[in-house]
mmCIF file as Biopython writes it, N, C-alpha, C and O atoms, coordinates in Angstrom:
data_model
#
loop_
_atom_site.group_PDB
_atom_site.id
_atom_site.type_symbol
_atom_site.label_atom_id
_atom_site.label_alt_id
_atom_site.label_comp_id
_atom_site.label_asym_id
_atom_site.label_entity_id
_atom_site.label_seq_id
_atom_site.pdbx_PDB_ins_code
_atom_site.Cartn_x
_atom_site.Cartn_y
_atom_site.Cartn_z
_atom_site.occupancy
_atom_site.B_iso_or_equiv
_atom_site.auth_seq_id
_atom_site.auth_asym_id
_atom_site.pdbx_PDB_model_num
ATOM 1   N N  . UNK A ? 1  ? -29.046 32.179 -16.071 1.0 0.0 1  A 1 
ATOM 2   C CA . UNK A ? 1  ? -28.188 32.674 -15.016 1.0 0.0 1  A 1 
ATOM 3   C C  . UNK A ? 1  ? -26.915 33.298 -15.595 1.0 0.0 1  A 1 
ATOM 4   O O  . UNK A ? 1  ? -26.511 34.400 -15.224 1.0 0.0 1  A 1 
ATOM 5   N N  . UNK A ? 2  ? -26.165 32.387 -16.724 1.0 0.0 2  A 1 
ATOM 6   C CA . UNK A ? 2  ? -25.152 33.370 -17.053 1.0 0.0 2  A 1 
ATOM 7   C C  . UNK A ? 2  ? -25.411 34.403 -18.228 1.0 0.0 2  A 1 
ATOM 8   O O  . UNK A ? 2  ? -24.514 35.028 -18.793 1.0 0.0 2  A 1 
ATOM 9   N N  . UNK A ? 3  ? -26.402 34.469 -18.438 1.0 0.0 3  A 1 
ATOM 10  C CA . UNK A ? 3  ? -26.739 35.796 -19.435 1.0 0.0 3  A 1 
ATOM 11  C C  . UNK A ? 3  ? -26.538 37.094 -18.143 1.0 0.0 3  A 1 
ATOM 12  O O  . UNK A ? 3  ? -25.819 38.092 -18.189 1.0 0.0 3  A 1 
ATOM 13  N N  . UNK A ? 4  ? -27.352 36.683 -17.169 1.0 0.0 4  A 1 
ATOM 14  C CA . UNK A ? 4  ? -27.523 37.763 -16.142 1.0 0.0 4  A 1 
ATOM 15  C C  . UNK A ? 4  ? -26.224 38.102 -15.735 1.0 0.0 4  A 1 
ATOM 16  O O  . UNK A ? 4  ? -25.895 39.281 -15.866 1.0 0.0 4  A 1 
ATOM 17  N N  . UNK A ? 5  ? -25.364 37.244 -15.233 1.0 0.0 5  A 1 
ATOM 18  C CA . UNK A ? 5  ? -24.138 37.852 -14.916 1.0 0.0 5  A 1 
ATOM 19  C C  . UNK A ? 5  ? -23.273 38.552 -16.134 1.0 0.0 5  A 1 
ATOM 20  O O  . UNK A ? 5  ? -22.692 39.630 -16.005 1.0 0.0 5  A 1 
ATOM 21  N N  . UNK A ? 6  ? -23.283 37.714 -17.411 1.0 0.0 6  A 1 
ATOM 22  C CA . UNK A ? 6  ? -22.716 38.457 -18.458 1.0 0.0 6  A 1 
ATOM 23  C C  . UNK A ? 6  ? -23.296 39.802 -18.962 1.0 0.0 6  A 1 
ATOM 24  O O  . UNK A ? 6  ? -22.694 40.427 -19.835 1.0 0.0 6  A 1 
ATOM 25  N N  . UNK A ? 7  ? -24.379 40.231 -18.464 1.0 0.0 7  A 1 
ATOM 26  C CA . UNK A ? 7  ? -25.002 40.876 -18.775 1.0 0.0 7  A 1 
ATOM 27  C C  . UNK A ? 7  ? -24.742 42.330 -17.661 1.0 0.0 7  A 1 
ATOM 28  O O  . UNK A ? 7  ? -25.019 43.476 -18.014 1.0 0.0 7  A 1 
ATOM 29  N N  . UNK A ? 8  ? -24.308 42.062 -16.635 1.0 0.0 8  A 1 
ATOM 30  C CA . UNK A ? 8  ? -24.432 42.583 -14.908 1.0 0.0 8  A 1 
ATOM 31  C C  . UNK A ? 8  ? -22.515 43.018 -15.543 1.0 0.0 8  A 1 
ATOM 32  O O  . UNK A ? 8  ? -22.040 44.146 -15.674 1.0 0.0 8  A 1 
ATOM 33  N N  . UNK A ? 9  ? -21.736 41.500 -15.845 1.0 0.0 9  A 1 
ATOM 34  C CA . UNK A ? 9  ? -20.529 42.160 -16.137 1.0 0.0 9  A 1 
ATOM 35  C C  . UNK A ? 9  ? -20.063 42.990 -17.246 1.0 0.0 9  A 1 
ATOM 36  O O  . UNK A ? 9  ? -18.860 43.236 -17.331 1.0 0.0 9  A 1 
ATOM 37  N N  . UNK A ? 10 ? -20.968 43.488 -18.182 1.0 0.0 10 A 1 
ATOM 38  C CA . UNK A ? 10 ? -20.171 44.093 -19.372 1.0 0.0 10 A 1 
ATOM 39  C C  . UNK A ? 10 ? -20.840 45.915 -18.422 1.0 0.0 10 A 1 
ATOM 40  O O  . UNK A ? 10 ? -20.697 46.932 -19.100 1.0 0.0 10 A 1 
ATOM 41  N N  . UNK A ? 11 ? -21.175 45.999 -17.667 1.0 0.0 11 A 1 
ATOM 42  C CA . UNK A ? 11 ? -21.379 47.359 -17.249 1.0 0.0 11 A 1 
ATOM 43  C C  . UNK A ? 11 ? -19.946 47.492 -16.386 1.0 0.0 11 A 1 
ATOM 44  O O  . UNK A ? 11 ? -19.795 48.679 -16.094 1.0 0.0 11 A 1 
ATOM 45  N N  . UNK A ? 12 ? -19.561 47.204 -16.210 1.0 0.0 12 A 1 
ATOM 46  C CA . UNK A ? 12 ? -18.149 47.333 -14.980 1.0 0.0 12 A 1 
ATOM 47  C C  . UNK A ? 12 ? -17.422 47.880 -16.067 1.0 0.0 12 A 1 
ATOM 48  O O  . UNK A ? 12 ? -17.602 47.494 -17.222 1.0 0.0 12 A 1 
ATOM 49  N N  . UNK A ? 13 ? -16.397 48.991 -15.673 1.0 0.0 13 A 1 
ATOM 50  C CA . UNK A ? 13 ? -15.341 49.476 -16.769 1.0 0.0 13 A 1 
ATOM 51  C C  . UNK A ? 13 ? -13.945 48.891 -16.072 1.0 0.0 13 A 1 
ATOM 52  O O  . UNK A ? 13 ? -13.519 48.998 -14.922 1.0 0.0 13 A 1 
ATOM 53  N N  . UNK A ? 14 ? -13.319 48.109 -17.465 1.0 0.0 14 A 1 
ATOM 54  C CA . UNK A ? 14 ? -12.082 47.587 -16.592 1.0 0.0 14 A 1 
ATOM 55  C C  . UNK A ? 14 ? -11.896 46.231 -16.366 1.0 0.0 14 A 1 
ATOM 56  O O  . UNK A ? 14 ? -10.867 45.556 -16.361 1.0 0.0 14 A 1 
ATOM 57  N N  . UNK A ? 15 ? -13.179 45.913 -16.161 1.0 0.0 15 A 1 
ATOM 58  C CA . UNK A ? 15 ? -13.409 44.640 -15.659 1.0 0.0 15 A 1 
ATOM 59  C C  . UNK A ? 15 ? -12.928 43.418 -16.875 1.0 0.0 15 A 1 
ATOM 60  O O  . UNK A ? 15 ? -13.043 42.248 -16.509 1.0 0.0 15 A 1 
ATOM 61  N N  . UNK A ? 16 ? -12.535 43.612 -17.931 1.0 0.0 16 A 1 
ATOM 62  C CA . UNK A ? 16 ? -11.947 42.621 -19.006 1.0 0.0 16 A 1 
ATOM 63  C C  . UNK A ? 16 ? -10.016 42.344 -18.372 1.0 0.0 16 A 1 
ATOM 64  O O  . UNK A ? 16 ? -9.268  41.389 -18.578 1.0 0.0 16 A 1 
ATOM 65  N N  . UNK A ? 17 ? -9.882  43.082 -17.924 1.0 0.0 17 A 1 
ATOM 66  C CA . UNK A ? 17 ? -8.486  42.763 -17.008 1.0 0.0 17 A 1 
ATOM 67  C C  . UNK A ? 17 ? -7.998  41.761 -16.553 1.0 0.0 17 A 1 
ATOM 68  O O  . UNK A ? 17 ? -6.965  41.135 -16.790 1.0 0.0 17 A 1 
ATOM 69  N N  . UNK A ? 18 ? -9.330  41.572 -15.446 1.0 0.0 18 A 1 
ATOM 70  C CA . UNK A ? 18 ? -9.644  40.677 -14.362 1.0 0.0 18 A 1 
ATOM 71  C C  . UNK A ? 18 ? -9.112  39.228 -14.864 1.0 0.0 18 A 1 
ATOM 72  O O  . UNK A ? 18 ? -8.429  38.601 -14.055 1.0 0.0 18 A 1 
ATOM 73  N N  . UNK A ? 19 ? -9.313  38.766 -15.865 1.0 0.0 19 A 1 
ATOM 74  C CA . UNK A ? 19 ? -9.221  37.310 -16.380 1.0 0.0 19 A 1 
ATOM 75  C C  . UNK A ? 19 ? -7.394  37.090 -16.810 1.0 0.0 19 A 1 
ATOM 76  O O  . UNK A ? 19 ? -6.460  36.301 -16.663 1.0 0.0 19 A 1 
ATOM 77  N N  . UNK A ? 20 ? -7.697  38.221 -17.334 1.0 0.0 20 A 1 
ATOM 78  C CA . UNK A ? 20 ? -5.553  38.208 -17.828 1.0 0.0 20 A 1 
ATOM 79  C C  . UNK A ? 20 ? -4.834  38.114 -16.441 1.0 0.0 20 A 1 
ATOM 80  O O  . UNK A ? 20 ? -4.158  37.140 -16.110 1.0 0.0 20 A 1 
ATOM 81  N N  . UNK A ? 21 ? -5.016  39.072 -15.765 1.0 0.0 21 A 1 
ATOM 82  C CA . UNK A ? 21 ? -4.580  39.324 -14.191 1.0 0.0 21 A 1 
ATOM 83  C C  . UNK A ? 21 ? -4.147  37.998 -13.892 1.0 0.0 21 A 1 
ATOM 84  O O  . UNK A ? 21 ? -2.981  37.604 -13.900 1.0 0.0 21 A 1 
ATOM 85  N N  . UNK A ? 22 ? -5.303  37.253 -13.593 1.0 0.0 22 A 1 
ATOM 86  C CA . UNK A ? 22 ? -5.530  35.491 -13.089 1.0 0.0 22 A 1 
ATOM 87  C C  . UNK A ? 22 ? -5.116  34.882 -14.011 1.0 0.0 22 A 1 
ATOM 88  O O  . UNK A ? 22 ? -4.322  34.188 -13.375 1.0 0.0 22 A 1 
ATOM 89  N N  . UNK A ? 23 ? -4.958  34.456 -15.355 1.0 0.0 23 A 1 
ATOM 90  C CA . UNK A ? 23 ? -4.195  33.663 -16.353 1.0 0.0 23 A 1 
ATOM 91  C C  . UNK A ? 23 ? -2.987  33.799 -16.014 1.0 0.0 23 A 1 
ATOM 92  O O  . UNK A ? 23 ? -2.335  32.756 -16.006 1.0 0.0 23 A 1 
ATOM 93  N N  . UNK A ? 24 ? -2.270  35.084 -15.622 1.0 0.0 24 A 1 
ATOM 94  C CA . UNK A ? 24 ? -0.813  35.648 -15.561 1.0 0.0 24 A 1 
ATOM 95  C C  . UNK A ? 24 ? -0.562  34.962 -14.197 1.0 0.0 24 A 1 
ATOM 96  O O  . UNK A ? 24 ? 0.477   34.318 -14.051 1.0 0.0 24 A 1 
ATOM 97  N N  . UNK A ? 25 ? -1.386  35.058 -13.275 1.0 0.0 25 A 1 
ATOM 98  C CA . UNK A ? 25 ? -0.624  34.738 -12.129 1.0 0.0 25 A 1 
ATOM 99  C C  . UNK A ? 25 ? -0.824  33.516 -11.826 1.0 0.0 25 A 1 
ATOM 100 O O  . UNK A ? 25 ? -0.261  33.143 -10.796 1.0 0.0 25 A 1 
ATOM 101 N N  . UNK A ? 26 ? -1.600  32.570 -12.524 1.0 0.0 26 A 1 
ATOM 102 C CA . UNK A ? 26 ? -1.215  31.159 -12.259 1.0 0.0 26 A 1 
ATOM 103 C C  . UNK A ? 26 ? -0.430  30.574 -13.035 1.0 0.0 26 A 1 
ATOM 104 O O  . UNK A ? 26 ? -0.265  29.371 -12.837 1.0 0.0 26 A 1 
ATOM 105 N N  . UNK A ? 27 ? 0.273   31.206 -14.120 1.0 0.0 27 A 1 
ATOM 106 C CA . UNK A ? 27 ? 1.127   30.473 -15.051 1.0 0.0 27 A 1 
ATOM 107 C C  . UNK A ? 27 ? 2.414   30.992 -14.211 1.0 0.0 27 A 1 
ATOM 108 O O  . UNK A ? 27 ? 3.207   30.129 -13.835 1.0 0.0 27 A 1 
ATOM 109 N N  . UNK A ? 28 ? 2.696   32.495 -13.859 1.0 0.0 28 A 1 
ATOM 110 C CA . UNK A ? 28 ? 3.856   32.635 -12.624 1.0 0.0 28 A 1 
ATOM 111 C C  . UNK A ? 28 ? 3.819   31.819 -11.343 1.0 0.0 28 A 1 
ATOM 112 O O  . UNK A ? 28 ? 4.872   31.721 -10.712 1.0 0.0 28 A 1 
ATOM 113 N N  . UNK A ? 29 ? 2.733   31.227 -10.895 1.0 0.0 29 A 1 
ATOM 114 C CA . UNK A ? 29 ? 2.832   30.468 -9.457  1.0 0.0 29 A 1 
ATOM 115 C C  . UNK A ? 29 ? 3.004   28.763 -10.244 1.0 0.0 29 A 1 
ATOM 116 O O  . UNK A ? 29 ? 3.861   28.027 -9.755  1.0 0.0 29 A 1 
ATOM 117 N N  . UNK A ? 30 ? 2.230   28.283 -11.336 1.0 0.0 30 A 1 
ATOM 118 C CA . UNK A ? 30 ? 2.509   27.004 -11.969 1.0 0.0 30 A 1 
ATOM 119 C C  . UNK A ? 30 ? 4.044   26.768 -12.112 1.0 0.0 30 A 1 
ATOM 120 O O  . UNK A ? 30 ? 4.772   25.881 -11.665 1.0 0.0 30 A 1 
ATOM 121 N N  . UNK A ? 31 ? 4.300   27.913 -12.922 1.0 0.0 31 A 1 
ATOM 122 C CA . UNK A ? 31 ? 6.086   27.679 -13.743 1.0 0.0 31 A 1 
ATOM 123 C C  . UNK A ? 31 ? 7.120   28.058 -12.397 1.0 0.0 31 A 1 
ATOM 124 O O  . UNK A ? 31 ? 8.279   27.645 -12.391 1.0 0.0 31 A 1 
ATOM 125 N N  . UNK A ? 32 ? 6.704   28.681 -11.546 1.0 0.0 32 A 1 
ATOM 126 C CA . UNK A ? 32 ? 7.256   28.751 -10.265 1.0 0.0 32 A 1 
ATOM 127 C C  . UNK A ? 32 ? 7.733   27.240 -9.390  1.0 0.0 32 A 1 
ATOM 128 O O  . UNK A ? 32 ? 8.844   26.943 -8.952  1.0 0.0 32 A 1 
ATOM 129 N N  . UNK A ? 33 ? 6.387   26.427 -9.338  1.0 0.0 33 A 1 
ATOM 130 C CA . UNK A ? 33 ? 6.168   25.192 -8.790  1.0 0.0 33 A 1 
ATOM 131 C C  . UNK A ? 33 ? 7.253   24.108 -9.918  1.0 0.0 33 A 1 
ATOM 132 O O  . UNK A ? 33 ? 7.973   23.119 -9.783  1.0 0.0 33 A 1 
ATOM 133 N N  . UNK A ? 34 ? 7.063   24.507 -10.398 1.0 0.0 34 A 1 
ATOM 134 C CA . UNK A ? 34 ? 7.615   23.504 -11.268 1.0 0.0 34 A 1 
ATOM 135 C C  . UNK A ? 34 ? 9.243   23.113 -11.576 1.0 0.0 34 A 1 
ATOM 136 O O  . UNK A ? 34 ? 9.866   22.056 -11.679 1.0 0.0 34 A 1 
ATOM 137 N N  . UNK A ? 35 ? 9.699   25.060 -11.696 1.0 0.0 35 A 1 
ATOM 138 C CA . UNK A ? 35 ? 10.466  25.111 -11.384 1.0 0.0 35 A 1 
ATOM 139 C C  . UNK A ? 35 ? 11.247  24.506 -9.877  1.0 0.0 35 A 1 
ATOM 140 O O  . UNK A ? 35 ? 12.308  23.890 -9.976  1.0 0.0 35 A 1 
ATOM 141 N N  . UNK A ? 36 ? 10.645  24.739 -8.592  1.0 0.0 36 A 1 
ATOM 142 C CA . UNK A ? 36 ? 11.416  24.401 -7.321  1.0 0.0 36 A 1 
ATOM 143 C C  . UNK A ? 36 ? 10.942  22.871 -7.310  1.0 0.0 36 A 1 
ATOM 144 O O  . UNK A ? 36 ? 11.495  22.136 -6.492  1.0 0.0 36 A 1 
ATOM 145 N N  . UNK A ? 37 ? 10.133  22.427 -8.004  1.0 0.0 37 A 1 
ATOM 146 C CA . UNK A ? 37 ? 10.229  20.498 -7.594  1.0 0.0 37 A 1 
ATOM 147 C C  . UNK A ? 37 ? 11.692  20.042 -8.572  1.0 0.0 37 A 1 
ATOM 148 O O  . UNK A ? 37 ? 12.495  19.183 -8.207  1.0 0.0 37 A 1 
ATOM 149 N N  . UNK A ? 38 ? 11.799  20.853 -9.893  1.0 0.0 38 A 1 
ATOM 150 C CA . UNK A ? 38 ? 12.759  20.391 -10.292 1.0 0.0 38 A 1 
ATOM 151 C C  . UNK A ? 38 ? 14.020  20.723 -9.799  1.0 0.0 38 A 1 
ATOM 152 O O  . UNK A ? 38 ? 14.737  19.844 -10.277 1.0 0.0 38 A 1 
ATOM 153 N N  . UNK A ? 39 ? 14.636  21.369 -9.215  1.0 0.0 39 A 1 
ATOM 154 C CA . UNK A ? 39 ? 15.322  22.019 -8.175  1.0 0.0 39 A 1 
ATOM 155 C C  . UNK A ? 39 ? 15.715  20.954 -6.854  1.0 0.0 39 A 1 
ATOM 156 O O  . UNK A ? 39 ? 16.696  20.696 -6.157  1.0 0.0 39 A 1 
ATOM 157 N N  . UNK A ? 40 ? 14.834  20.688 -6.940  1.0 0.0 40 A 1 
ATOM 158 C CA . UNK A ? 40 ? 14.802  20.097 -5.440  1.0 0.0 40 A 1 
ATOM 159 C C  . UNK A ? 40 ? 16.180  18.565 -5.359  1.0 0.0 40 A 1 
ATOM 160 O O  . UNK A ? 40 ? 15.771  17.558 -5.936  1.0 0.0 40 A 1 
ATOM 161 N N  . UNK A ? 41 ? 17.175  18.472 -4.917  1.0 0.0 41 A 1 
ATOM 162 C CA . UNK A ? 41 ? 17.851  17.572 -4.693  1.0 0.0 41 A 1 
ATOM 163 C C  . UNK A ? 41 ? 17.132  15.922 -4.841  1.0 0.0 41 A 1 
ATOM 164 O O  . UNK A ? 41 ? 15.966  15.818 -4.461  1.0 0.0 41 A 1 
ATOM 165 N N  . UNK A ? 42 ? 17.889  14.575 -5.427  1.0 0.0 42 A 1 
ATOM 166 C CA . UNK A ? 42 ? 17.078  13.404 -5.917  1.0 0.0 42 A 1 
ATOM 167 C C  . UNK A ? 42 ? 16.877  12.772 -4.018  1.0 0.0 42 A 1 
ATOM 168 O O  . UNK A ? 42 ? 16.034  12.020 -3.530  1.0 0.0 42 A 1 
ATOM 169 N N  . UNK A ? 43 ? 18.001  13.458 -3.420  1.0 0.0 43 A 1 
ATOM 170 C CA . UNK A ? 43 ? 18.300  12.707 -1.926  1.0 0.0 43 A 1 
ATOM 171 C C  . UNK A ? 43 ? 17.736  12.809 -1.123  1.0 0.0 43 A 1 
ATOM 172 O O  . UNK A ? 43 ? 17.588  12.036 -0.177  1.0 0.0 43 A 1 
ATOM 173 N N  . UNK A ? 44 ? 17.002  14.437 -1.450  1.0 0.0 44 A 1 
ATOM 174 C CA . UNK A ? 44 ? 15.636  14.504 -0.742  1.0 0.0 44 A 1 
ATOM 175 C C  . UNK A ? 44 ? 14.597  14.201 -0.544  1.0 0.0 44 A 1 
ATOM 176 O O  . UNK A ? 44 ? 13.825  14.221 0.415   1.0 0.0 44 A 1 
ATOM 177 N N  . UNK A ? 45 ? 14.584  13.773 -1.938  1.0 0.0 45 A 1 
ATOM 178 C CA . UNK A ? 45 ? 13.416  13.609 -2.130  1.0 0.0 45 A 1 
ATOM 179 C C  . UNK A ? 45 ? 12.851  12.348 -2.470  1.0 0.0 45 A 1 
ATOM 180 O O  . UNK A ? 45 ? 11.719  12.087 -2.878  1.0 0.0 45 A 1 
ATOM 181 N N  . UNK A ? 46 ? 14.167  11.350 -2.154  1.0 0.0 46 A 1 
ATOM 182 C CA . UNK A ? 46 ? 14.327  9.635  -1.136  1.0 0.0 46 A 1 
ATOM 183 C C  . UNK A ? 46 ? 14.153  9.760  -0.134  1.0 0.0 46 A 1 
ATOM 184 O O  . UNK A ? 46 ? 13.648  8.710  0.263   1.0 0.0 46 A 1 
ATOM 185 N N  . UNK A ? 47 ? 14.263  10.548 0.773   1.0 0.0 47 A 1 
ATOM 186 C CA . UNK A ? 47 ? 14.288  11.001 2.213   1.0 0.0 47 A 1 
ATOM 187 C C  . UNK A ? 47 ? 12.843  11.105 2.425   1.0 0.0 47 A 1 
ATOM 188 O O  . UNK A ? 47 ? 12.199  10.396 3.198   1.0 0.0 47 A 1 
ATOM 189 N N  . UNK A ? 48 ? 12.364  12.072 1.655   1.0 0.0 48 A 1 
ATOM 190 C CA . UNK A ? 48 ? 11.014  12.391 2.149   1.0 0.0 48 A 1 
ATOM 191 C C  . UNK A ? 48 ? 9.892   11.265 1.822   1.0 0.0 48 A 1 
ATOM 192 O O  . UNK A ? 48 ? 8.832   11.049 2.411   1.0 0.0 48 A 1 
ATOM 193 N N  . UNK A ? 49 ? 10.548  10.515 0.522   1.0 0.0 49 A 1 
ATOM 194 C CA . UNK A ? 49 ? 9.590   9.592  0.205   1.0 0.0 49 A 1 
ATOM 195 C C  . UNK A ? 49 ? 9.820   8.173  1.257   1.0 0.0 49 A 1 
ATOM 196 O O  . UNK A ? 49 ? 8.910   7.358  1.109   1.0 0.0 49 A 1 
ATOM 197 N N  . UNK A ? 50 ? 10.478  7.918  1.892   1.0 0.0 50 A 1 
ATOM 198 C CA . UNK A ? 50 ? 10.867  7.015  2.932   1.0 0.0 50 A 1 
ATOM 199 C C  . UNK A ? 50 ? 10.394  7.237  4.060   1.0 0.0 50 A 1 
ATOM 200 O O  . UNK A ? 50 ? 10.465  6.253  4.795   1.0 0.0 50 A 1 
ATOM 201 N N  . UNK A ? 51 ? 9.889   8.223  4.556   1.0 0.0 51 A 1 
ATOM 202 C CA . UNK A ? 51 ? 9.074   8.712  5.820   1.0 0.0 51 A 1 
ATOM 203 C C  . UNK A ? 51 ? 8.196   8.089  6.227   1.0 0.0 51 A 1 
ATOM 204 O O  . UNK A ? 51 ? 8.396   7.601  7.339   1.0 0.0 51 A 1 
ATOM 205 N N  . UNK A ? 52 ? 6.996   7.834  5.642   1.0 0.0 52 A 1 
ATOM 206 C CA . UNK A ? 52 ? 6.087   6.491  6.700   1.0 0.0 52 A 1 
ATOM 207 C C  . UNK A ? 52 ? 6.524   5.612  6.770   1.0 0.0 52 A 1 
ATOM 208 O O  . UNK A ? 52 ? 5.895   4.791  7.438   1.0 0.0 52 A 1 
ATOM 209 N N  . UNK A ? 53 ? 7.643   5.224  6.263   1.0 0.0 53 A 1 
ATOM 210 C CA . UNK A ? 53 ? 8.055   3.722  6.482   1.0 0.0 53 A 1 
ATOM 211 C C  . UNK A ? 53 ? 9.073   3.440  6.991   1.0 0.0 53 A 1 
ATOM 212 O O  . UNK A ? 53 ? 9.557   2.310  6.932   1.0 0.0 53 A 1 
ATOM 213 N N  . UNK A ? 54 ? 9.729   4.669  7.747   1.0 0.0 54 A 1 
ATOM 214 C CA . UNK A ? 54 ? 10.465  4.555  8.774   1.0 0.0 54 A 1 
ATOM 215 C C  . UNK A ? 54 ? 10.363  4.085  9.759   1.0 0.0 54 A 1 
ATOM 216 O O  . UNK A ? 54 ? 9.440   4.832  10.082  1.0 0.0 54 A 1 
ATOM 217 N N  . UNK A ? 55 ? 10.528  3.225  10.947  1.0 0.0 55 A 1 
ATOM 218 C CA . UNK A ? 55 ? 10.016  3.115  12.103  1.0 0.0 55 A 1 
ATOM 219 C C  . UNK A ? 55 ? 11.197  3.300  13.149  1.0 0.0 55 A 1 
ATOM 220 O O  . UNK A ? 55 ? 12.215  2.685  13.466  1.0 0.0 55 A 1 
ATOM 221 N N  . UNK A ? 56 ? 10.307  4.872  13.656  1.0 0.0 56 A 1 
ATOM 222 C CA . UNK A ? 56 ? 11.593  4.826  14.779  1.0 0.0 56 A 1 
ATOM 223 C C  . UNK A ? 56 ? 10.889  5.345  16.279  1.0 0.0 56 A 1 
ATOM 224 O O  . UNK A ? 56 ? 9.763   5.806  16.462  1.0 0.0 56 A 1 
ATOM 225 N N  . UNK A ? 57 ? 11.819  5.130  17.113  1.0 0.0 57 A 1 
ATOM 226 C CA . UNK A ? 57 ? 10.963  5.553  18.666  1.0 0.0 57 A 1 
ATOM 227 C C  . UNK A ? 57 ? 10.060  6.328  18.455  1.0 0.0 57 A 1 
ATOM 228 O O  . UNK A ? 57 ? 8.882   5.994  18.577  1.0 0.0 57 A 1 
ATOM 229 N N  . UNK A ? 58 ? 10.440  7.503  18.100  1.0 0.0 58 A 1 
ATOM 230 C CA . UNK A ? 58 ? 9.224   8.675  18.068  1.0 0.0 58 A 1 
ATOM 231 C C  . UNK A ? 58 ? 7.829   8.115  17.834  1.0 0.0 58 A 1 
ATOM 232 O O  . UNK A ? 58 ? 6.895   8.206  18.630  1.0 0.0 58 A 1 
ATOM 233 N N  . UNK A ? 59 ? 7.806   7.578  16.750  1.0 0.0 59 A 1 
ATOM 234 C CA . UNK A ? 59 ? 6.162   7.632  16.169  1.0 0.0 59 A 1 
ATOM 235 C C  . UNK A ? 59 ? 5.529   5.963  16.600  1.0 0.0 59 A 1 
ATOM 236 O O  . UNK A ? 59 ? 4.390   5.584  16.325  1.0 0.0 59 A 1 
ATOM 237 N N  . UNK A ? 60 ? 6.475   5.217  17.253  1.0 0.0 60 A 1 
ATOM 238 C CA . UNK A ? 60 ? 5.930   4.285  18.402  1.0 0.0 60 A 1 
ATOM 239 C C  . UNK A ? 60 ? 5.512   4.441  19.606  1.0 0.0 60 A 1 
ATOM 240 O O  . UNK A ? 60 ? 4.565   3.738  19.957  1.0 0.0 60 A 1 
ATOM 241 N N  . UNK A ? 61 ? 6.133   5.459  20.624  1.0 0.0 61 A 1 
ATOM 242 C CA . UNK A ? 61 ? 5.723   6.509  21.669  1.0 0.0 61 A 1 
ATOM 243 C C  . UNK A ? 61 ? 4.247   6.817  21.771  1.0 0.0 61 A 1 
ATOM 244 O O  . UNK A ? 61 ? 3.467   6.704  22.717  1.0 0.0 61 A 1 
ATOM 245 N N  . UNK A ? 62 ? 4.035   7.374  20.136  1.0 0.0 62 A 1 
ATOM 246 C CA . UNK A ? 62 ? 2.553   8.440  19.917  1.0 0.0 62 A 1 
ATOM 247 C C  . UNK A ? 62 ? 1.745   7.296  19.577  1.0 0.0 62 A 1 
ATOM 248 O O  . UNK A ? 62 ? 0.551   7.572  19.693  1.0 0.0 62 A 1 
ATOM 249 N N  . UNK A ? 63 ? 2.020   5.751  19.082  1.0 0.0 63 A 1 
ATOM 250 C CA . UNK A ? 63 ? 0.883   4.937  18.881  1.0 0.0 63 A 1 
ATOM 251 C C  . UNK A ? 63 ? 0.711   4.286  19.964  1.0 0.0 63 A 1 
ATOM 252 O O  . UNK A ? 63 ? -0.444  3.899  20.146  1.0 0.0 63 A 1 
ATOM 253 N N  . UNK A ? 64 ? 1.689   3.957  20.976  1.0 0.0 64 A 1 
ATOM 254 C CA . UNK A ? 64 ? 1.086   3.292  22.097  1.0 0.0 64 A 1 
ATOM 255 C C  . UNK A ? 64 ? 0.425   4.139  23.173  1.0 0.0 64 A 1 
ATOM 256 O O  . UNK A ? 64 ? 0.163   3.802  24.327  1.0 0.0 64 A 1 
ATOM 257 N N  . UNK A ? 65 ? 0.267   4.987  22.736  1.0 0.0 65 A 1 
ATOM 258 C CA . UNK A ? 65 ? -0.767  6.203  23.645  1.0 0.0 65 A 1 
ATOM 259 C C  . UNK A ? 65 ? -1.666  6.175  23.949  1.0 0.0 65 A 1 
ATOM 260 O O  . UNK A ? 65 ? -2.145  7.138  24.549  1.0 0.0 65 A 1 
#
C-alpha cells in the first residue's frame, strides 16, 4: 500500500513542499501555545483550576433539575 502511494506521490510536481509547509506550521501553532500558557497570569490560573469545586447557587439550580 505505501509503495503505491509513494509511487502515485513522486508524479505530483511540488508536492515535496507539502511536508515542510506542515512541520512549519505546527512548530508556529506549538511555540505559539506555549508561549500564551506561559503568559497566562499564576491567579488565573488558581481561578480556573478551582472551578469544579466551587459550589455556588448556579450549578445547584441545574442539578436539582
Amino acid at each position: 500500500m505505501i509503495r503505491f502511494a509513494k509511487h502515485y506521490f513522486e508524479g505530483i510536481n511540488g508536492i515535496e513542499i507539502y511536508p515542510i509547509i506542515s512541520l512549519v506550521l505546527f512548530f508556529i501553532i506549538f511555540i505559539t501555545m506555549v508561549i500564551i500558557v506561559f503568559k497566562i497570569p499564576k491567579d488565573s490560573i488558581e481561578e480556573i483550576s478551582n472551578l469544579p469545586f466551587e459550589n455556588d447557587s448556579q450549578n445547584n439550580n441545574y442539578e436539582q433539575s
